[in-house]
C-alpha positions as CSV (number, residue, x, y, z in Angstrom):
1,X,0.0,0.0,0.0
2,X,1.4,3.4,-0.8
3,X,-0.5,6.2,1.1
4,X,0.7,10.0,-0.5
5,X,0.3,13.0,1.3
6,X,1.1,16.7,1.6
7,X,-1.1,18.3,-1.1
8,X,-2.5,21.4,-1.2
9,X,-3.1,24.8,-2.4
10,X,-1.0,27.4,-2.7
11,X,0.1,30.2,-4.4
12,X,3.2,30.7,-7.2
13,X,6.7,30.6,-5.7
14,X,6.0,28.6,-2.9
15,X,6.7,25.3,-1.5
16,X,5.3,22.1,-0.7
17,X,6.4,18.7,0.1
18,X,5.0,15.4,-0.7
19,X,5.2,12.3,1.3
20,X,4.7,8.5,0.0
21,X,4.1,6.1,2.9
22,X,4.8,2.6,1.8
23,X,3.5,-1.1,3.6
24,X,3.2,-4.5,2.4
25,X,6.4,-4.3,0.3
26,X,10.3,-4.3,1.0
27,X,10.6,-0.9,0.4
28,X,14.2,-0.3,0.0
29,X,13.9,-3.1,-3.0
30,X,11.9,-1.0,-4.9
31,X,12.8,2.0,-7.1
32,X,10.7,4.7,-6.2
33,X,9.5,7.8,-8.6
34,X,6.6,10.6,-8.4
35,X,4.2,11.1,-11.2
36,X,1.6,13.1,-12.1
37,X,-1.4,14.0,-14.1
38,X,-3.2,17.7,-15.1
39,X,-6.5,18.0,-16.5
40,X,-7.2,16.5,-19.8
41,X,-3.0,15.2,-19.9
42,X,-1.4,12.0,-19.8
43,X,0.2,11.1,-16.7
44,X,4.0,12.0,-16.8
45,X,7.0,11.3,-14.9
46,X,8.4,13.8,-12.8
47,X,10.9,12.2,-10.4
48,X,12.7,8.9,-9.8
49,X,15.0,7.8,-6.9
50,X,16.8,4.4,-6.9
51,X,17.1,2.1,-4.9
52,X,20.9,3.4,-4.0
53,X,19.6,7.0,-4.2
54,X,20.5,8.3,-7.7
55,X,17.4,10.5,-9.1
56,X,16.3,11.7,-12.3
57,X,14.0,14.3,-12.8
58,X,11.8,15.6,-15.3
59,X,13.4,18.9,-17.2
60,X,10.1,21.1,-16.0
61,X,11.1,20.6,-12.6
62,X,15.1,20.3,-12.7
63,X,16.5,22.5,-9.9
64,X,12.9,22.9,-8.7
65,X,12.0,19.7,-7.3
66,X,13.9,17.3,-5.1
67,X,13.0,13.6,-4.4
68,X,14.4,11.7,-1.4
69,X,14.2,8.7,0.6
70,X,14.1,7.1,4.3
71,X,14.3,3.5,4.1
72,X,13.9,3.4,7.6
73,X,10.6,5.4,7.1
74,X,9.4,3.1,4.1
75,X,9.1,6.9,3.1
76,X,9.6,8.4,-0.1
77,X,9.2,12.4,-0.4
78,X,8.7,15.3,-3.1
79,X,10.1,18.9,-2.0
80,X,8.7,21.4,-4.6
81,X,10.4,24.7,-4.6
82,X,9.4,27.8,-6.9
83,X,6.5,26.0,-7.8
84,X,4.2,27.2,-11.0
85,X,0.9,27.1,-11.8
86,X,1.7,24.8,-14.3
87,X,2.5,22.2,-11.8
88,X,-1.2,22.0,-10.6
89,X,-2.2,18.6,-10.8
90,X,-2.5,15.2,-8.6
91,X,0.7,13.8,-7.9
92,X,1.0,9.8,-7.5
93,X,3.4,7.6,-6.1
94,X,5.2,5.1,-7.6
95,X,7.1,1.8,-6.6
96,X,8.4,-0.4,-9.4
97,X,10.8,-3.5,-9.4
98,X,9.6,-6.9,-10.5
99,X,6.1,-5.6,-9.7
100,X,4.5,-2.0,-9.8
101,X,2.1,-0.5,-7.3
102,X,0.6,2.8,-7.1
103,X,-0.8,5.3,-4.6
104,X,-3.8,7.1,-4.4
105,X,-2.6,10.1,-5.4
106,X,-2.7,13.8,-3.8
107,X,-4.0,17.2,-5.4
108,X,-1.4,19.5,-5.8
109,X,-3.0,23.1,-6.9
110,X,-0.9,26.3,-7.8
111,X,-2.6,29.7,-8.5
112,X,-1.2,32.7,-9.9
């Protein structure tokens, strides 16, 4: 089970920090990413952490965005910095190794 949390509202240039919750599952097996999905969009990719802690990010969020990891938590987390209206949308979690399970997903809205 993967339980996110931290969305919310708030307004351009602020912050706001995710949290992914994990159970059921070895979570320091599993690489671990962020997605999420606007309004009428596909859902996209916008951060990945590995299972040694390397991350990747999406080039809208690069420098913006950082994605970390407590194994001892079975906790994955999404710090977004300057954030845009543009990032409005509901975020998911992510864990993927031989299998792939998904969270709930949180609402994450921006105004100008």
């Amino acid at each position: 089970q993967l339980q996110a949390s931290g969305g919310g509202s708030v307004q351009a240039g602020g912050s706001l920090r995710l949290s992914c919750e994990v159970s059921g599952i070895i979570f320091s097996s599993y690489a671990m990413s962020w997605y999420r999905q606007s309004s009428g969009k596909q859902r996209e990719l916008v951060a990945s952490i590995t299972r040694g802690g390397m991350s990747i990010y999406a080039d809208s969020v690069k420098g913006r965005f950082t994605v970390s990891r407590d194994n001892a938590k079975n906790t994955v987390y999404l710090q977004m910095g300057s954030l845009k209206p543009e990032d409005t949308a509901v975020y998911y979690c992510n864990a993927n190794q031989q299998f792939t399970y998904w969270g709930q997903g949180t609402q994450v809205t921006v105004s100008s």
